[in-house]
C-alpha positions in Angstrom: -6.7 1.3 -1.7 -7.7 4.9 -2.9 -11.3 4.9 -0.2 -9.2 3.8 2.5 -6.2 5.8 2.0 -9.1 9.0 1.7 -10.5 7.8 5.1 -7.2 7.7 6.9 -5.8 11.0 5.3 -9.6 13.0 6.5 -9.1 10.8 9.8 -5.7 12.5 10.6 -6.8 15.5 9.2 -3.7 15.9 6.7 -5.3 16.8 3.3 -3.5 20.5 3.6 -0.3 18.8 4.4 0.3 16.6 1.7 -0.6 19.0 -1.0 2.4 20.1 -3.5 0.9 21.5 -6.2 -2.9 22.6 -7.5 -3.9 23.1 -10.9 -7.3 24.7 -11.6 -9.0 24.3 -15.7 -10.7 21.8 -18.2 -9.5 18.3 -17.6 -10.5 15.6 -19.7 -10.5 11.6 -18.3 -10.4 9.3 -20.5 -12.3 5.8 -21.3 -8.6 4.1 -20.8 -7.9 6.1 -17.8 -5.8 8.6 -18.7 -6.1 12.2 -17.3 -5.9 15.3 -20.2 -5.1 18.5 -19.4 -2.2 19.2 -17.1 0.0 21.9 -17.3 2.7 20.8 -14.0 5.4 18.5 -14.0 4.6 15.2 -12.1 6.5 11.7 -11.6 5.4 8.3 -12.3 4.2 6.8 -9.0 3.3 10.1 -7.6 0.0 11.2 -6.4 -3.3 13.2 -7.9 -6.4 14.3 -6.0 -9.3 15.1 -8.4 -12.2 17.3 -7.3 -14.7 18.6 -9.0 -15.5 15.7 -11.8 -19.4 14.1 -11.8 -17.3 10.5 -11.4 -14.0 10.4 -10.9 -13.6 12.4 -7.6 -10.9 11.2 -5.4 -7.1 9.9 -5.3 -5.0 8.7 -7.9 -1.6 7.2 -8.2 0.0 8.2 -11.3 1.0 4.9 -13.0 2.4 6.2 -16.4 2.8 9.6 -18.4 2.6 9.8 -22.2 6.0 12.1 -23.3 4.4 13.6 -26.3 1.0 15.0 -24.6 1.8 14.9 -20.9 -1.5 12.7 -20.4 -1.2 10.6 -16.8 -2.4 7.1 -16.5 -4.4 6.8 -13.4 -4.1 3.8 -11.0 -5.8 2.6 -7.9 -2.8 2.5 -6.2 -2.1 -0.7 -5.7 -1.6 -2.1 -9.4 -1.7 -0.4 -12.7 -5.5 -1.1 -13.9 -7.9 1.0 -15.1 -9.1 3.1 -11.6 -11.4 5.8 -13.3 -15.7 5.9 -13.1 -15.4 6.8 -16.7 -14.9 8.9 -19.5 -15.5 12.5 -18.6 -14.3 16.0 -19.2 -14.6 18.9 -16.2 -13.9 21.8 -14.9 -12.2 21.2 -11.7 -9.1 21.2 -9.3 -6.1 18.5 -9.6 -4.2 18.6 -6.8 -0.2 16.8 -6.5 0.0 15.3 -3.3 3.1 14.2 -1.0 3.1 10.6 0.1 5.4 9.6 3.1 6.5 6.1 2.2 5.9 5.0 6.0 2.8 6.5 5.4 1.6 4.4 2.6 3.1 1.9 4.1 0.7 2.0 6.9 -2.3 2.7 5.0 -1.1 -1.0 3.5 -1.6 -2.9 6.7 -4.9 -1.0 7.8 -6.2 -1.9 4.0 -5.6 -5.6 5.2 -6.5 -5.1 8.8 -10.2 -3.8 7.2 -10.1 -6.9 4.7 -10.3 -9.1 7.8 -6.7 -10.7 6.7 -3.3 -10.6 7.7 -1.6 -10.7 11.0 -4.4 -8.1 12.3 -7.5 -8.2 11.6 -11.0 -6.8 12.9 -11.8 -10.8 14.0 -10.6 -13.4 15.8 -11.2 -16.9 16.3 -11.0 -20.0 18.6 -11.1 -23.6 18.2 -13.0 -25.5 21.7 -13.8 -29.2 20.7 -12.7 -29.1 17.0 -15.7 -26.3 16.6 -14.0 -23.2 14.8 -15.7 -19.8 16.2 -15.1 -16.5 14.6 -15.8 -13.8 17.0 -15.8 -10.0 15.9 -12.3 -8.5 17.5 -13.1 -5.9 20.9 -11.2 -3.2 22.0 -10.0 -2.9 25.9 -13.9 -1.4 26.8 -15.6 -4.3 24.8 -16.5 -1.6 21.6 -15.9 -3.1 18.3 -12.4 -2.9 17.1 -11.9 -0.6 14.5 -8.8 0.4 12.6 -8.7 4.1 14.2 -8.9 2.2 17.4 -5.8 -0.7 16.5 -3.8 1.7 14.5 -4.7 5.2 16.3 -0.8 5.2 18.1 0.6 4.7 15.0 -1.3 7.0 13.4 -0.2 9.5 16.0 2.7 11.0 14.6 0.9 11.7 10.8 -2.1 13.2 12.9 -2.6 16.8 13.3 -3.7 18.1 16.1 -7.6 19.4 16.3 -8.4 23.1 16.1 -10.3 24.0 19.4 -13.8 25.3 19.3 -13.5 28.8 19.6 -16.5 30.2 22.5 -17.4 34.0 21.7 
């Protein structure tokens, strides 16, 4: 989930929107996945983007916090295993995010529509003479359909709008 949930969040250009909190130092990661090092206050089941590790770059979902050191557990996002590269300690930027249920919720449904399963999916399929054909799903001017292209009007009210080119 963490990939796709980056690619719609840089698609709707809304990075600067959901940040809450940023925390610049030393942060350690862990072999089990747990991230060393914080100094905020942050909720199970909120969010974490890491920048500036060699392998853990990205977003986390904070699945559990040790009481005594304040250590996170870092989760994909969809279940509580191990989501981290590997053991590593940097100098970097931790940011807390804000994540609009309905928005996650969406993010759900175009993890499944870029899986190829669910109700929508990037194919679909016919049965002529007991032959089943899978044919690559088309938007309305014959392009491939893509999930900026199924989802964009639902995307259209967590989308910001573009900053014009500025001519000098």
């Amino acid at each position: 989930m963490n990939q796709v949930l980056a690619d719609v969040i840089r698609h709707c250009r809304l990075i600067d929107e959901l940040i809450i909190s940023t925390e610049k130092g030393t942060f350690t990661i862990t072999a089990d996945g747990k991230l060393e090092g914080l100094t905020g206050e942050y909720l199970v089941s909120s969010w974490l983007q890491i920048q500036g590790s060699v392998l853990n770059d990205g977003l986390y979902r904070i699945s559990a916090i040790d009481a005594a050191s304040g250590a996170v557990t870092l989760s994909n996002g969809t279940d509580t295993e191990v989501a981290t590269q590997g053991e590593e300690a940097f100098a970097g930027v931790v940011r807390g995010l804000r994540m609009p249920p309905a928005f996650l919720a969406l993010v759900g449904e175009i993890l499944t529509f870029s899986e190829g399963s669910g109700k929508i999916s990037g194919y679909s399929s016919e049965t002529v003479m007991n032959q089943h054909a899978w044919h690559k799903a088309t938007g309305p001017n014959g392009e491939p359909l893509t999930w900026q292209l199924a989802y964009a009007e639902r995307l259209d009210p967590f989308s910001r709008l573009p900053i014009p080119a500025v001519k000098i």
